[in-house]
C-alpha positions in Angstrom: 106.9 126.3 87.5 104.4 124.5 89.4 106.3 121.8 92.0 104.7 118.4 91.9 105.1 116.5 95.4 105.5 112.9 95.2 103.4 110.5 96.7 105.7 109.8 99.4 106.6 113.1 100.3 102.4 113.7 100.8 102.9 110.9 103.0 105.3 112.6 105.0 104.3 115.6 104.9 101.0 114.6 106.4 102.5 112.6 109.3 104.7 115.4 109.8 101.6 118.2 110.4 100.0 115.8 112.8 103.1 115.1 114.2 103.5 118.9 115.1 100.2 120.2 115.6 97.8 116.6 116.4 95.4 116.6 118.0 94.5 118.3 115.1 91.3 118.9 112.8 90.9 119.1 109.1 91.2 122.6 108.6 94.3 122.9 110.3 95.3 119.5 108.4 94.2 121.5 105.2 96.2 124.2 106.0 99.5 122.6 107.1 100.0 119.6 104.3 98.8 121.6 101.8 96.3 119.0 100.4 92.9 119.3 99.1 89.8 118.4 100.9 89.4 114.9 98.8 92.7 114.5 98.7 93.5 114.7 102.7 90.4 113.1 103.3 91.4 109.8 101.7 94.8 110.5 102.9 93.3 109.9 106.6 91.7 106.9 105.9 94.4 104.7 104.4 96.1 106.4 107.8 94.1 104.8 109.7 93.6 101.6 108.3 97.4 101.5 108.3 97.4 102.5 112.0 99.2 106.0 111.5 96.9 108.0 112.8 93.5 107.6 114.8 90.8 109.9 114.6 88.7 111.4 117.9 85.4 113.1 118.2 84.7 115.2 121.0 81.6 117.2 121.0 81.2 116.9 117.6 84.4 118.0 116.5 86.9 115.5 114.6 90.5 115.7 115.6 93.1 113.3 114.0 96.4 112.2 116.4 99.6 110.4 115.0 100.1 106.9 116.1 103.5 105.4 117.4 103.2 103.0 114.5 102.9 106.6 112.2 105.5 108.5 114.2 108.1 104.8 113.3 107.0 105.7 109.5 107.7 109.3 109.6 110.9 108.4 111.2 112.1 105.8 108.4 110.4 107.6 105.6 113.0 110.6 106.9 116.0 108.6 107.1 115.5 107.2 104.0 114.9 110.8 102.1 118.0 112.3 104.1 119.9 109.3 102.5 118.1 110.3 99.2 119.2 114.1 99.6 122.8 113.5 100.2 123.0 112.0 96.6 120.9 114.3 95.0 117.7 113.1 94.8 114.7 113.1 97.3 111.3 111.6 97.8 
C-alpha cells in the first residue's frame, strides 16, 4: 500500500529537514523530505515567499536555511498534529 502524505505533513516535513540539516542544498533536501525535484522546487519558493526559509549562494552552490518565522510554523504545525494524534487522526 503506497502511503499518501498530506499536504501539510510535506509542509512539515520540509521545514523539519531544513530544520535539522540547513544550511542545506537540494540534494540533501531531496533526500531527506522525500520529494521530487518539481515538487521540492516549488515547495521552496512558496517558502520563501512565505518567509520560511531563505535561500544562499555561495560560490555557486544554493543552500536553503529555515527562518524563525518557518521554525514558529513547524512548531504550531507540530502542536496541532500531536493534538491530532492523540485522537486518532494526524495531518
Amino acid at each position: 500500500m503506497k502511503y499518501h502524505r498530506s499536504s501539510n505533513r510535506l509542509v512539515m516535513d520540509l521545514l523539519r529537514a531544513l530544520q535539522r540539516h540547513g544550511p542545506v542544498g537540494v540534494t540533501r533536501l531531496l533526500t531527506a523530505a522525500n520529494l521530487t525535484h518539481g515538487r521540492l522546487q516549488g515547495m521552496l519558493k512558496g517558502f520563501e515567499e512565505n518567509g520560511w526559509a531563505i535561500q544562499q549562494t555561495k560560490k555557486g552552490q544554493a543552500t536553503w536555511t529555515i527562518t524563525g518565522r518557518g521554525e514558529r510554523v513547524l512548531a504550531d504545525l507540530t502542536r496541532i498534529d500531536d493534538v491530532m494524534q492523540d485522537h486518532g487522526l494526524g495531518l
